[in-house]
C-alpha positions as CSV (number, residue, x, y, z in Angstrom):
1,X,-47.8,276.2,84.8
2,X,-46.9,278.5,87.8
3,X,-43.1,279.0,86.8
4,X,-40.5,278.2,84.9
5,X,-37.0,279.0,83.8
6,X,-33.4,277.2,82.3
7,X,-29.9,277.9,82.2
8,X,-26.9,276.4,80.2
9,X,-24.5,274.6,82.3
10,X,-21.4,274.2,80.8
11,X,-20.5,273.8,77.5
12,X,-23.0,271.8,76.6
13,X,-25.2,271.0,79.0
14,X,-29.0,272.6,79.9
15,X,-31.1,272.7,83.1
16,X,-34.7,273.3,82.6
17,X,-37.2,273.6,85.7
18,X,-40.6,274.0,86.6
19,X,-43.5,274.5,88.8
20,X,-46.9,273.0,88.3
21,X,-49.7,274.2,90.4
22,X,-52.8,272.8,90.9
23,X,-56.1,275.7,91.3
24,X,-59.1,273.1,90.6
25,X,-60.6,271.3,93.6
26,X,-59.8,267.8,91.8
27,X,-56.6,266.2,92.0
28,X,-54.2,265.6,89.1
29,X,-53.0,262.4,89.0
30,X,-49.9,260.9,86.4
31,X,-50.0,264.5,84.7
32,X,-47.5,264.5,81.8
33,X,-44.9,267.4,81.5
34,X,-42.9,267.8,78.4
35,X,-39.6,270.0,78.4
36,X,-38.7,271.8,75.2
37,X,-35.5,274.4,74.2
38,X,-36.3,276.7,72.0
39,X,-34.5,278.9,69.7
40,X,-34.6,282.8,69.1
41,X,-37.5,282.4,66.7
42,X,-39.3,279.6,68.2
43,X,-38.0,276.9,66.9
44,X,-37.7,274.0,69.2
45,X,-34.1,272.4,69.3
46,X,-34.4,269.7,71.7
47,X,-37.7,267.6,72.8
48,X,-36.9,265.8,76.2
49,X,-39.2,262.6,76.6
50,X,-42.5,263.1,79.0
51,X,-42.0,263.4,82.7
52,X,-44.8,262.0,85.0
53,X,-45.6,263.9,88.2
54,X,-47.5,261.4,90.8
55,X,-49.6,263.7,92.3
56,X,-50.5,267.3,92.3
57,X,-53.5,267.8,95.1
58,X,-55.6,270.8,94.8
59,X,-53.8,274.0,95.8
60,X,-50.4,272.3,95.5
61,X,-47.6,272.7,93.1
62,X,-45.0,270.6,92.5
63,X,-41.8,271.0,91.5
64,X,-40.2,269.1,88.2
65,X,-37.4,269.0,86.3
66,X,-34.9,268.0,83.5
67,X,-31.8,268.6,82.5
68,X,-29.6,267.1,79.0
69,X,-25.9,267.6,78.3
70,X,-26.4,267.4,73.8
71,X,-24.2,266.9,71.6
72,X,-21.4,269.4,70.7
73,X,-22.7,269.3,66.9
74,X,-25.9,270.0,68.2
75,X,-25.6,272.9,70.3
76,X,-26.9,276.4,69.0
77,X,-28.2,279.6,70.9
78,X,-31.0,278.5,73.5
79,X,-33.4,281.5,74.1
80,X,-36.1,280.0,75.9
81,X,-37.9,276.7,77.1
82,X,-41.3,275.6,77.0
83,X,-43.5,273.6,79.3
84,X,-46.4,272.5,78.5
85,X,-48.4,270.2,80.4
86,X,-49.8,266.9,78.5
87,X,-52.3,264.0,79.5
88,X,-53.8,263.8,83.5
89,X,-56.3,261.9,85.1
90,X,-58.6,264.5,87.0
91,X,-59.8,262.3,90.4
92,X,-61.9,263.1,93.6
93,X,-59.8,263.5,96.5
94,X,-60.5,260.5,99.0
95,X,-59.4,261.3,102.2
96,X,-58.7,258.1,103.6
97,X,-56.4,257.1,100.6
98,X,-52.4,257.8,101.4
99,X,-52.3,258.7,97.5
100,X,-54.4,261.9,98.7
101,X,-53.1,262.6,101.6
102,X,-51.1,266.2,102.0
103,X,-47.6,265.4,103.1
104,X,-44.5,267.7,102.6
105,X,-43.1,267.1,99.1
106,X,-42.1,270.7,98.2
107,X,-38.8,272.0,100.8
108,X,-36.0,274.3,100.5
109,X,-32.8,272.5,100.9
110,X,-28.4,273.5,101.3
111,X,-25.8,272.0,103.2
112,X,-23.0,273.1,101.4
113,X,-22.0,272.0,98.2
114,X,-24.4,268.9,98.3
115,X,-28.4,269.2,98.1
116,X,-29.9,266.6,101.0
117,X,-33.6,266.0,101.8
118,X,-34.6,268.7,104.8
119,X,-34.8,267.0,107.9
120,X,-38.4,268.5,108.6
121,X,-39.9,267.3,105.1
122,X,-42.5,265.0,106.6
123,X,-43.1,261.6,104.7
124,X,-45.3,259.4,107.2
125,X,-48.5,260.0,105.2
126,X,-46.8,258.2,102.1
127,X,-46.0,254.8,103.8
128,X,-45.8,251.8,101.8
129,X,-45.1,254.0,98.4
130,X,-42.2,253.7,96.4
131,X,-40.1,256.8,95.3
132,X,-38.1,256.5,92.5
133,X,-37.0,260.1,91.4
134,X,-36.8,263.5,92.9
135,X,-37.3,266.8,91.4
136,X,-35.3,269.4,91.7
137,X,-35.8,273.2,90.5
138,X,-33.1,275.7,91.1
139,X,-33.6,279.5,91.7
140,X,-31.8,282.2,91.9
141,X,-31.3,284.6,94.7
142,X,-33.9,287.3,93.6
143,X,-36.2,283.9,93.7
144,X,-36.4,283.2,89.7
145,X,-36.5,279.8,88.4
146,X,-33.4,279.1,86.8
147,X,-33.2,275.4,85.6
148,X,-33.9,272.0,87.3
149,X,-33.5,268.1,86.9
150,X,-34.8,264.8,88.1
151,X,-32.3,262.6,89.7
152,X,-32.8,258.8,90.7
153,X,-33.7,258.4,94.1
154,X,-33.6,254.9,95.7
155,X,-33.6,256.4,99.5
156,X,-35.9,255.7,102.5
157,X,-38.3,258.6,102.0
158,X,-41.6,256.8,101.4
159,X,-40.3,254.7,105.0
160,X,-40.3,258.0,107.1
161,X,-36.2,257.9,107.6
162,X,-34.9,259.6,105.0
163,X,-33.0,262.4,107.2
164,X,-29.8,263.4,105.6
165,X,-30.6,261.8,102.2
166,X,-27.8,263.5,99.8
167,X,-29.6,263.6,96.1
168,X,-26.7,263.5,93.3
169,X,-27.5,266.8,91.8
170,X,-25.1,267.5,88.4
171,X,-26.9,270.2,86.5
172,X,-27.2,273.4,89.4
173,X,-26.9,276.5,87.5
174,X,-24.0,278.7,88.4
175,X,-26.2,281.7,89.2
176,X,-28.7,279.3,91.9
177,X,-28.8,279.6,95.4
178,X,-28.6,276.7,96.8
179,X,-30.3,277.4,100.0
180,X,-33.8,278.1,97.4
181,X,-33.8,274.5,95.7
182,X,-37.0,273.2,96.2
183,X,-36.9,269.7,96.1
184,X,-40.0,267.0,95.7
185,X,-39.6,263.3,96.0
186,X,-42.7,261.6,93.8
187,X,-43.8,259.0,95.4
188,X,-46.5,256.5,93.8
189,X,-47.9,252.9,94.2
């Protein structure tokens, strides 16, 4: 685990984010990620279910997120998250297979108030996979981690025309800048 951070947003509501790097020379495939607040002593409060990220190649990292709004009962002092990474399938990198090819999942991204996929975030290596999420981790301006979520994505990034795609972002901390979001579409068979 490279990074991480969270912040409350709203009453209620947490964004937690991440990012997972990958040092070995082997590629991680399906690697499980599970989210956890913590309280001042340790304690977890909240357990989010296991996120899946595709594909981290060696010397990538990847971006992932989560983000919960609980219950009012339920809500005490957050001091911390924890991210641990579960389950992966280590696999040789074969070149000539588009799951292992390097393409441009990781991108900063603004345009306003709404988040959108970066015109230059290349996808033509990942042809004829499907993308059903996106990650997004939030930073701050110093260039912190400071929360995240995964939102649904049902675009045309996988197709190579995804230019302009706006992602329905809900959880952005009040204290990220916008313009450091790193966003990752995971894309899979």
């Amino acid at each position: 685990m490279a990074e991480r951070g969270f912040a409350r947003v709203g009453r209620s509501s947490f964004s937690l984010g991440a990012i997972v790097s990958n040092s070995s020379s082997r590629a991680a495939y399906r690697t499980t990620v599970l989210f956890r607040l913590l309280d001042s002593a340790g304690a977890v409060i909240f357990a989010f279910d296991e996120r899946t990220l595709p594909m981290v190649l060696p010397g990538a990292r990847l971006p992932a997120g989560v983000a919960i709004d609980l219950p009012p009962d339920r809500v005490v002092p957050v001091a911390g998250v924890s991210v641990e990474l579960g389950g992966t399938h280590w696999v040789d990198v074969e070149p000539d297979n588009r799951l292992f090819r390097r393409y441009d999942t990781l991108a900063e991204a603004s345009d306003g108030g709404q988040l959108r996929l970066p015109a230059d975030m290349g996808s033509q290596p990942c042809a004829g996979l499907s993308a059903s999420a996106a990650a997004l981790v939030y930073r701050d301006a110093s260039g912190s981690v400071v929360g995240g979520e995964e939102v649904a994505y049902t675009g045309s990034y996988c197709a190579g025309s995804h230019f302009g795609d706006v992602l329905n972002a809900l959880y952005v901390p009040l204290e990220a800048d916008r313009a450091r979001t790193l966003i990752a579409v995971y894309c899979d068979t």
